[in-house]
N, C-alpha and C positions, 0 to 999 in steps of 0.2 A: 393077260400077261403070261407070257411063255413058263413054263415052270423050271424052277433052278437059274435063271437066268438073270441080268442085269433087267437097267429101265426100259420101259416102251416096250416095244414089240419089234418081231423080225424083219417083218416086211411092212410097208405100208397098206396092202389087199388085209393084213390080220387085224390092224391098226383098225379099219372099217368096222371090224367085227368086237370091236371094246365095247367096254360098259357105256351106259349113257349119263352126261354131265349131271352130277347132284350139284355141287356149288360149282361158282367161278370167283376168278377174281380181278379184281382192277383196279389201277391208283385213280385216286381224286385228289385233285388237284384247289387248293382255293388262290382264284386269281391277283386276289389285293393282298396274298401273303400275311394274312392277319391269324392264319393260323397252321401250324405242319398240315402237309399234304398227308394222304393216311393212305392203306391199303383195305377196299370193300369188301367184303365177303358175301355174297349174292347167291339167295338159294332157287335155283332152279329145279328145283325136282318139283311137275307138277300135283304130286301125291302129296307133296309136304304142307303144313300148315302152315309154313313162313315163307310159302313159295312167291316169290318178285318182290322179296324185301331185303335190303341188307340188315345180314344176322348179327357180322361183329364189322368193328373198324378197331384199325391197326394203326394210331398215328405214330408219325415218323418222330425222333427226338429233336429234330432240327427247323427252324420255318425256310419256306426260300427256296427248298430242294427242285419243284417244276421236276416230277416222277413223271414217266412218259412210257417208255416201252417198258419190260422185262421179259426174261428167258431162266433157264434152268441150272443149278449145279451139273444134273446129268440129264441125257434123253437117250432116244432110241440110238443115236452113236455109239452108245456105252452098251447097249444091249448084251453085249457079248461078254461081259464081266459081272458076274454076278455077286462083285464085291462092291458094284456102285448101287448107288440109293438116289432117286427123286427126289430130295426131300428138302431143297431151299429156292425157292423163286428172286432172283438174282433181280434187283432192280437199280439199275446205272441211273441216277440224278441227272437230268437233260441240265438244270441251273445250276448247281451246289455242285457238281464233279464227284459226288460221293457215290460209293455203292451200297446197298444193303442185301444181304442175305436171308431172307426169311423164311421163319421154317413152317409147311406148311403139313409136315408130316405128324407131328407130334399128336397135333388136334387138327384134323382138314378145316374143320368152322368153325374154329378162333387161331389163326394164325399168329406167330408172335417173331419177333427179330433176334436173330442169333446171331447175325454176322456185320461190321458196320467197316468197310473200306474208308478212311478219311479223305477226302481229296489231295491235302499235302502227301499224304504218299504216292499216288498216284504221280501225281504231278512231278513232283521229287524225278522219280525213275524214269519218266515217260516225256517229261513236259507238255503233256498232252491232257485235255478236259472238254468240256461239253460233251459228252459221254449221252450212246444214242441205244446201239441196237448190244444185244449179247446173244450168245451160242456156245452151249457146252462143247470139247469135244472129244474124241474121242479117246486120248489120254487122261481124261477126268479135268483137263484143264478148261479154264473159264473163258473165251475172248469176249471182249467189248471193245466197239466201233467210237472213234472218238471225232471231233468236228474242227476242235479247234486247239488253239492256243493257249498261252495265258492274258492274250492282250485282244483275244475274241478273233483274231485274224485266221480264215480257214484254214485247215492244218489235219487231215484226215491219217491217220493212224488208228493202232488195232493194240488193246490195252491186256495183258494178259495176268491171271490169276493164278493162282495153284488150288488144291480142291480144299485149301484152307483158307481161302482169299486172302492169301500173300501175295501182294504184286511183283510179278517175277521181271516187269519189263513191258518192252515195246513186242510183237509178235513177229515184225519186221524194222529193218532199220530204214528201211525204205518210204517216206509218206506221198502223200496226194494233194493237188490243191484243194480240196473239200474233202469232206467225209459223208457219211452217211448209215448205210445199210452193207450187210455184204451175207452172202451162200456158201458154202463152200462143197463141192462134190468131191470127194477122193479118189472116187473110180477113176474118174477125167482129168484125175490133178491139178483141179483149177479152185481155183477162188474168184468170184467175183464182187468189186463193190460199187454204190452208188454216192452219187453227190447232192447236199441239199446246198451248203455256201457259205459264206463269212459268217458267223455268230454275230459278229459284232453289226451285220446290218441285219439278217435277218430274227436278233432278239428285242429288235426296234418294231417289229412287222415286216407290212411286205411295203415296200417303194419299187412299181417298177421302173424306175430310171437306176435302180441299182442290180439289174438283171446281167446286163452285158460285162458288169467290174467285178459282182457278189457275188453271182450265185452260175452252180455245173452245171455242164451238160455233156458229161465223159461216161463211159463203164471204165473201170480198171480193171484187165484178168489179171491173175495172181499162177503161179507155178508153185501149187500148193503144199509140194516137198521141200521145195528150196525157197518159200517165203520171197521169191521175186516178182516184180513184173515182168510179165511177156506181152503185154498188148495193150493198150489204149487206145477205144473208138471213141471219136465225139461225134455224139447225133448231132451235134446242130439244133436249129430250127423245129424237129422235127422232135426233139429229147430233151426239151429247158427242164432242170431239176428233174432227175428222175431219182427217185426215189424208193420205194418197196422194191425188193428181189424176190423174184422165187423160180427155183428148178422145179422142175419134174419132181414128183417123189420118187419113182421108180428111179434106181442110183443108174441101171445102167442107160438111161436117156439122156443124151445132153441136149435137150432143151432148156429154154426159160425163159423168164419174163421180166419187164420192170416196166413199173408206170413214172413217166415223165407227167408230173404234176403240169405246169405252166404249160406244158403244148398240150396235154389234155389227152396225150395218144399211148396206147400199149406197145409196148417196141419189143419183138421176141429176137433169144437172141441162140445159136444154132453153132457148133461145132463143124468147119468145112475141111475145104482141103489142106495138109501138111498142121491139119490139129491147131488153123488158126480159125477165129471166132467169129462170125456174122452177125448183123443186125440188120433189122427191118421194122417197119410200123406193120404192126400187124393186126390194132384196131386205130384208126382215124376216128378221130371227133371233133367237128366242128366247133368255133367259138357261136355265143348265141348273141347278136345284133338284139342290144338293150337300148332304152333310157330310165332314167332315174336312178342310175349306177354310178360310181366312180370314174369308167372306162363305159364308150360307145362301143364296146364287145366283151362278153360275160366268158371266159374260160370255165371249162366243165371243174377242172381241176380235179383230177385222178391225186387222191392221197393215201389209199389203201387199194391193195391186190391179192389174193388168197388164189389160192387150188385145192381143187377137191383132193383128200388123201387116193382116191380112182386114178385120178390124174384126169379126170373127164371134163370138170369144169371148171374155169378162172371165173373169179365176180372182183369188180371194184366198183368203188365210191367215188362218188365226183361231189364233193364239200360246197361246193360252189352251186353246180345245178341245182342238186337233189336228189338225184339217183342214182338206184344201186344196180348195176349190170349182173346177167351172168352168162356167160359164154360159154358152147361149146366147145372142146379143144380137143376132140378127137383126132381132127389135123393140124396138128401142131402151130402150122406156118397160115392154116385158116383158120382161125378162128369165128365159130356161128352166132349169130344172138341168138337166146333163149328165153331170157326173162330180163322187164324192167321194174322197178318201182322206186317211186317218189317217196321219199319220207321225211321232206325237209327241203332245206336250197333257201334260195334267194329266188329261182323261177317258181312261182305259185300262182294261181288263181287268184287276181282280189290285191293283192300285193304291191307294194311299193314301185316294182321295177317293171317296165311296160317293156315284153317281146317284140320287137321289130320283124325277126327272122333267124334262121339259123338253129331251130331245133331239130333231135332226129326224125327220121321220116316216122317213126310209129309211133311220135308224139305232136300230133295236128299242134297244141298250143297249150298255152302257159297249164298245166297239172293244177287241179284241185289236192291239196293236202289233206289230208285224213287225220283226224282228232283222235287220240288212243288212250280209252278210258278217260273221255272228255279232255283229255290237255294237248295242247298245240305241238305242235313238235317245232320247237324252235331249231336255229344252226341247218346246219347238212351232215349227213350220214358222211362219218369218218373213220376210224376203225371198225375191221370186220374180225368176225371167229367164226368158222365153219365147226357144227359135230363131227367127230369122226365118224358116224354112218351117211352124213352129207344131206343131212334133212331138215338142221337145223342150223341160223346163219344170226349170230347176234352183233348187233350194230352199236355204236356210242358216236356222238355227234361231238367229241372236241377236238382241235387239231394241236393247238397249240396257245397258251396261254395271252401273250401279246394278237396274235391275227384272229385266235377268236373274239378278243376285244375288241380288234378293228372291224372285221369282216359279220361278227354278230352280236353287237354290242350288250343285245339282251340277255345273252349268257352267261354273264358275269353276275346280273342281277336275279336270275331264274333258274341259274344252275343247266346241267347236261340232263341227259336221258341212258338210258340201256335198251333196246328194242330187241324183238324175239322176230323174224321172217324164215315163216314155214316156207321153206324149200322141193318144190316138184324134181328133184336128181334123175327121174325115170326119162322122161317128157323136159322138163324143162319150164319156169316158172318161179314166180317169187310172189309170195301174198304174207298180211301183216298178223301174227298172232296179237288177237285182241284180249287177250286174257294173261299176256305179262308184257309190265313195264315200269321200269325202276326207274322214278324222278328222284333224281339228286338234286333238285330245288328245294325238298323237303328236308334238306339234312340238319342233324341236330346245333350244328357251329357253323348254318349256312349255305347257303349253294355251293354247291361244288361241283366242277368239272371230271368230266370222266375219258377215259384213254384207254389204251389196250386190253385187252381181257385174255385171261388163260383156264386153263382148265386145271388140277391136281394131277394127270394122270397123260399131260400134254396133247399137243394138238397139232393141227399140219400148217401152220406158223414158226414152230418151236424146234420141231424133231428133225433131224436129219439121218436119212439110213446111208450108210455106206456101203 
């Protein structure tokens, strides 16, 4: 960290050059709500004695919450004010509409909760809840991505905080038929966000006969001065649900990306002529031609997308498949393969679901699974964390409390996982560290499910440079 100055780092090339992750952290989740959701405390330093074990757990005061993502009081936005501090992990309640504050400075390996946003006030100001994605920014205020309504009916808006989490409001007065995720660049004066769809059908699961009434397939850009829309693309066919955002880190690129979950495809999206915005698929993936499925065609289902802080390489997850991609992205608008692996899916060797056709070319047929420190890896790789030197990529297989129920029923009763994949950044490549891996089957009040991960010191999911 720069001396004399705010959170994060200057640039994202310094960001590379940070210290390396001693803990992390991540909600778990229990899916029968028999007990609060808690926040893990995971000691990754492999010199430690309590290394791939969680150290402390933080439970929530409430049950019911379904904790999903978080972000930060401040990040690398704030950099420039050396009056801000890192020092609370903001976690928006995906079920309860609540937020919590936690402080993770005090003690980095025993976090505890200082701050508790109710829903009724949110709601009150905003009439807005199912509460997703958050982002410091760079006035020290808080935003959170919201889904929905009170009556569960899509309703995408943007929740805003003060650096005391007072809710001060709506961020715009303007909404969206969905909600989801969103980026925001200030160089380029845009904002962009994405759509996942009704709460009220997709906290049932997934029904797809409810794809074409329920659920997006828009970007919205935003005029990130005047909090308006200027643009709305719908991919179509080609963008059902797309989901994860991410620019460039380098502020002055306007590139980006987002993965459309249901079509399986990477869509980049590119600043053109008179400063209006383009889109393209810019990775295709085929559906895989199954039996003993639900559907006689298996979607890869893209639910997680990361970029290296280099800007070198995108990786995503396909929950469904099993594997974790990682792409070159030196040319923005090509991107290369560089590495696959399997660590999960529903495509396996031996397996219930018999391939017909339709895998990629550099995978002849259905993957043997690998056992990690003897235990199966149940579900599909779903959330990702890249290190800031780009050498390390930690994985968790839950997406969401209802559809892991549906889609891996065994996860409810065996709990999630945390994986560790040593990353080749030079060359290109992905192989599994067989010497850490955090079963959250083992936990003290049960299995429990696991979702995002952060670091104390943030990460290139979190930070935005301006």
């Amino acid at each position: 960290m720069s001396c004399c100055k705010g959170p994060g780092y200057a640039t994202p090339m310094e960001a590379t050059k940070g210290p390396r992750e001693q803990v992390v952290y991540l909600p778990l989740i229990y899916a029968d709500g028999h007990a609060p959701d808690y926040v893990g405390t995971v000691d990754v330093d492999p010199a430690s004695p309590t290394y791939s074990q969680v150290i402390h757990r933080l439970p929530m005061p409430y049950k019911g919450d379904e904790l999903h993502h978080s972000g930060w009081n401040a990040c690398s936005s704030c950099h420039g004010d050396g009056s801000r501090q890192r020092s609370l992990l903001v976690l928006p309640a995906l079920g309860s509409g609540r937020v919590y504050g936690v402080d993770v400075a005090t003690d980095p390996r025993a976090p505890r909760i200082a701050k508790i946003v109710q829903p009724e006030d949110i709601q009150e100001k905003t009439g807005l809840t199912y509460l997703h994605s958050s982002h410091c920014l760079g006035s020290g205020e808080i935003m959170i991505s919201a889904m929905g309504d009170l009556e569960g009916q899509g309703k995408g808006g943007f929740v805003l905080l003060d650096e005391d989490f007072q809710v001060k409001g709506q961020w715009s007065e303007t909404t969206t038929e969905y909600g989801y995720d969103f980026w925001y660049q200030p160089r380029h004066n845009v904002m962009v966000s994405s759509q996942w769809g009704a709460p009220c059908s997709f906290s049932k699961g997934f029904n797809p006969a409810d794809v074409p009434t329920a659920y997006g397939d828009t970007l919205t850009f935003w005029d990130w001065q005047q909090r308006r829309v200027t643009q709305t693309v719908k991919l179509g066919p080609d963008g059902l649900i797309p989901l994860e955002l991410r620019f460039l880190h380098d502020p002055a690129q306007a590139h980006g990306y987002v993965g459309a979950a249901l079509s399986s495809n990477v869509i980049h999206f590119t600043k053109g002529e008179a400063d209006r915005w383009e889109t393209h698929v810019a990775i295709r993936q085929e559906w895989t031609e199954v039996e003993g499925w639900v559907l006689p065609k298996m979607p890869p289902l893209i639910t997680d997308i990361l970029i290296s802080l280099d800007d070198r390489f995108l990786y995503f997850s396909n929950w469904l498949r099993g594997d974790i991609c990682q792409y070159d992205i030196t040319d923005p608008k090509h991107p290369r393969l560089a590495g696959r692996i399997f660590v999960g899916g529903s495509i396996r060797k031996g397996g219930p679901v018999k391939v017909l056709g339709g895998l990629p070319k550099d995978v002849p047929e259905a993957p043997e699974i690998p056992t990690v420190q003897g235990k199966q890896l149940l579900g599909g790789p779903q959330m990702l964390q890249l290190s800031l030197d780009g050498k390390r990529l930690y994985v968790t297989n839950s997406l969401f409390s209802p559809w892991d129920k549906q889609f891996y029923p065994e996860m409810e009763q065996k709990g999630g996982y945390l994986l560790q994949i040593d990353v080749d950044n030079l060359d290109g490549g992905l192989s599994i560290n067989h010497s850490f891996m955090v079963d959250f089957g083992e936990e003290p009040d049960g299995p429990a499910l696991a979702h995002e991960v952060r670091y104390p010191g943030g990460d290139c999911s979190s930070d935005i440079w301006l």
